[in-house]
Structure formats: C-alpha cells, structure tokens
N, C-alpha and C positions, 0 to 999 in steps of 0.2 A: 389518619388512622386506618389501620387493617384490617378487615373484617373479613371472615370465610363469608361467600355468602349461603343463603338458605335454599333447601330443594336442589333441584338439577343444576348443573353448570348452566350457564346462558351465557350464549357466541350471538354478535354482533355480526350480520352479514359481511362488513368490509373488513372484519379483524381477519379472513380465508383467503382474499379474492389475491392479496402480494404474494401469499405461497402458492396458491394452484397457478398464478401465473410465474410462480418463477422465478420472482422477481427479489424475494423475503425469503430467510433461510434461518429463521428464528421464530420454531414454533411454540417456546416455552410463551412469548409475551403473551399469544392470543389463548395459550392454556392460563396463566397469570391471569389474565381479566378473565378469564371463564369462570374463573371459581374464587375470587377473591374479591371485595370491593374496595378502593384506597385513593388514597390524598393525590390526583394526577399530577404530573410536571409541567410547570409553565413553559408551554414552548414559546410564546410569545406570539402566538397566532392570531390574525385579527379576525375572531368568530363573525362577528359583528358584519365587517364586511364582508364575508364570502357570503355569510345568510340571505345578506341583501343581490350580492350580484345572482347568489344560486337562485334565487327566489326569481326570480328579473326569468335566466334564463328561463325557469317552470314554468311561467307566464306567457312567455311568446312561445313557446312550443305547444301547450294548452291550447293556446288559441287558434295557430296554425292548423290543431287536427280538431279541432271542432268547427273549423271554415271546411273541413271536409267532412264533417256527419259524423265525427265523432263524440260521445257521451264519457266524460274524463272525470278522473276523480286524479286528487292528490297529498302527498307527504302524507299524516298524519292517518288517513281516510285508507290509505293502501298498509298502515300497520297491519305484520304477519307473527304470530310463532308458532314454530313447528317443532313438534316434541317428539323425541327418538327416546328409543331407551335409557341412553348414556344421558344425553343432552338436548336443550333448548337451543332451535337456530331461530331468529329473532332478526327483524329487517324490514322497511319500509321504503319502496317504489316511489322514485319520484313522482311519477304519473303512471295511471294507467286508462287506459282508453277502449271501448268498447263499440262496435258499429256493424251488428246483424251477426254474423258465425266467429268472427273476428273478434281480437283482444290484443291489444300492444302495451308493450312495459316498455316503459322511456325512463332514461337515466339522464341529467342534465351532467355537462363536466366541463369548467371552465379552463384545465389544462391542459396537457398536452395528450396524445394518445398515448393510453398505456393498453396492456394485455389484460392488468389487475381492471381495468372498465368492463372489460369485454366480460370476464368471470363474475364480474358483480351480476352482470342483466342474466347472464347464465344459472347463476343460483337461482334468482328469481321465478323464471322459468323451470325451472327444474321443482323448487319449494312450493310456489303459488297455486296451480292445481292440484298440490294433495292438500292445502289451506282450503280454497277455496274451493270444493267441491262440488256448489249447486252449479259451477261454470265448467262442466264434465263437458267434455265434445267439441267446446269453443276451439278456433286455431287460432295459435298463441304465435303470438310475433315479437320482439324485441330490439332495443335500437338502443346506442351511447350518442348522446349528442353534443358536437362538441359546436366549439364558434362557428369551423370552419363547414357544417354540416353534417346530420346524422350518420352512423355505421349500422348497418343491419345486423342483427342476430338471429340469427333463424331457429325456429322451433328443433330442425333436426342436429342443430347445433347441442342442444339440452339433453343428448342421449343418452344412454345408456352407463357408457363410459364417462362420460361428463357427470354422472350425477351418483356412479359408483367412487370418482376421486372428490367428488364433495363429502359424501358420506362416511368414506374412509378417515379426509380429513379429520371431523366431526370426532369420529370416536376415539380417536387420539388428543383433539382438545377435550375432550370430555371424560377422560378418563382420569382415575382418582392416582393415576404415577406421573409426574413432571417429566416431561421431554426434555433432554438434554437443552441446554442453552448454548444459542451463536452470537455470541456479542460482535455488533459493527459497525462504524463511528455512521455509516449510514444510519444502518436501522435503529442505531441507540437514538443517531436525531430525530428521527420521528418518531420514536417510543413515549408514552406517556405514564410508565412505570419507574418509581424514582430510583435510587440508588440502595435508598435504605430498604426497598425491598427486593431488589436483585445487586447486590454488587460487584457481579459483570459487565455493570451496565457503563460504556466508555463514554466518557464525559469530552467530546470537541475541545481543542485549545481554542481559545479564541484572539489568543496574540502568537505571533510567530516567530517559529525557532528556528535560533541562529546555529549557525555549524562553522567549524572553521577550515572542514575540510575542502572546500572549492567556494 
C-alpha cells in the first residue's frame, strides 16, 4: 500500500551518493521514497547476511582504532537528521571515532570500490557538524573501508562545492514537482519501487531471447 508520507520529505543518505557520483541517472526513485511510503520489491537480497558480514567488518575496525586511543561509537549511536527547508537528510555512520581534536567517520563496504562510497563518508562530513554542534572545531577526518584496506576522505574533500551539490541535490528530491523518470534495466534492478507505482519501471528477462538473425 501507498501512503504520502507526513511533514517534510525524508531522504535517506545512500538514496544521493549513485547520482552525485554519477553513477545513477534516475532521480525520480529517491524523490518516490522521499515523499511516499510503499509495499518494496523483493529483490531477493540476503539482509540477513550482509548485516552479519557488515557487522563482522564494524567490529574489526572498532577495534583497530580503539588499539590506537580511540573512543568509538556505532550504527545506531551515530543516527543524524538534518532538516532543510525543503527537506529531512537522515543517515547514520558506521562508526565514528573521537581521540583529542580529532574525529573519524568510517564507513565499512564489503564490495567493490565505488565513487557512490566515497560520496556517502562525504555527506557525512559535510551534514555531521551542522548535527552535531557541541563538536565545533573538532578535525574531521573520513575513510571507506573496504577488505582490501581503508580510502581516506579528507575534510577538505567536504568543501564548499561538495556540499553545495548535496544541497542542490536535496531540493530537488524535496520538492513538491517529480523529476522526470530514467528507467534502466540497471537501475530498475536495484530499485525497490514496484511497477504498480512507477510503470516505467523495466522488468529484467530472466530467460533468454532467441533471434534468428545470426
């Protein structure tokens, strides 16, 4: 079932990070979930185990920067929402780490490298000191950590312009006119908006067609 939802739209930090990198050219989905609540699509994803291996990773990373003097907090402990005029950006750091003037946001990621990583710990940095304000003056550090070893994100990374294309984003999922829709047998597979309420939405074959031309 389909519900508008109530109050402001509310954006999920990962439904931004595929368009600002690039990667995602269908900004109507993450307007869709901004402003509606509904029945998802079974992609067939095993939650169950990623929670477990993501969990596993947050653990050994935890532990690694508290073997170096760090005071960590995690998942649910680092929930943010940041409220704009338009819109709610809403999002929660795997970990975060605190040790004298210093502060790190760590993101665990058990695939491959993307760019969409790099923009997730970017928001962060960018959203987390207007959240967290009694932590004014801290240096703010950031990292994606993958199997193969962490990626730095650096503070100066979160500038200006990094944080003028998140906001830009934002007021375009949050705004009360639907973005055009880019349907693509990509992005429709990892959509979790069903058909019945976008039907642009390309449905994968899942048996393959024959042709008789070669």
């Amino acid at each position: 079932m389909t519900t508008p939802r109530h109050g402001k739209p509310y954006v999920w930090v990962t439904w931004l990070t595929g368009l600002l990198a690039g990667e995602d050219s269908c900004v109507y989905a993450p307007w869709f979930k901004a402003h509606y609540k509904f029945d998802k699509v079974d992609r067939g994803f095993d939650l169950a185990m990623w929670k477990a291996q993501h969990a596993e990773m947050v653990n050994a990373r935890r532990a690694e920067l508290e073997a170096q003097g760090w005071t960590c907090t995690v998942e649910d402990q680092n929930s943010f929402k940041l409220t704009g005029e338009t819109a709610i950006l809403a999002g929660k750091a795997d970990l975060v780490g605190t040790r004298g003037p210093d502060m790190v946001v760590s993101d665990e990621k058990g695939g491959k490298h993307r760019d969409s990583d790099f923009w997730q710990v970017v928001i962060y940095l960018v959203a987390l000191p207007k959240v967290w304000k009694q932590l004014t003056g801290l240096r703010w550090y950031g990292e994606v950590v993958y199997r193969d070893g962490p990626l730095a994100v650096h503070q100066a990374q979160a500038n200006g312009e990094a944080a003028a294309k998140i906001f830009t984003l934002m007021r375009v999922v949050g705004s009360d006119a639907p973005p055009a829709k880019v349907p693509s047998a990509r992005e429709c597979a990892f959509c979790d908006i069903p058909k019945s309420d976008c039907p642009e939405r390309i449905e994968v074959e899942t048996e393959p067609v024959l042709v008789s031309e070669f």
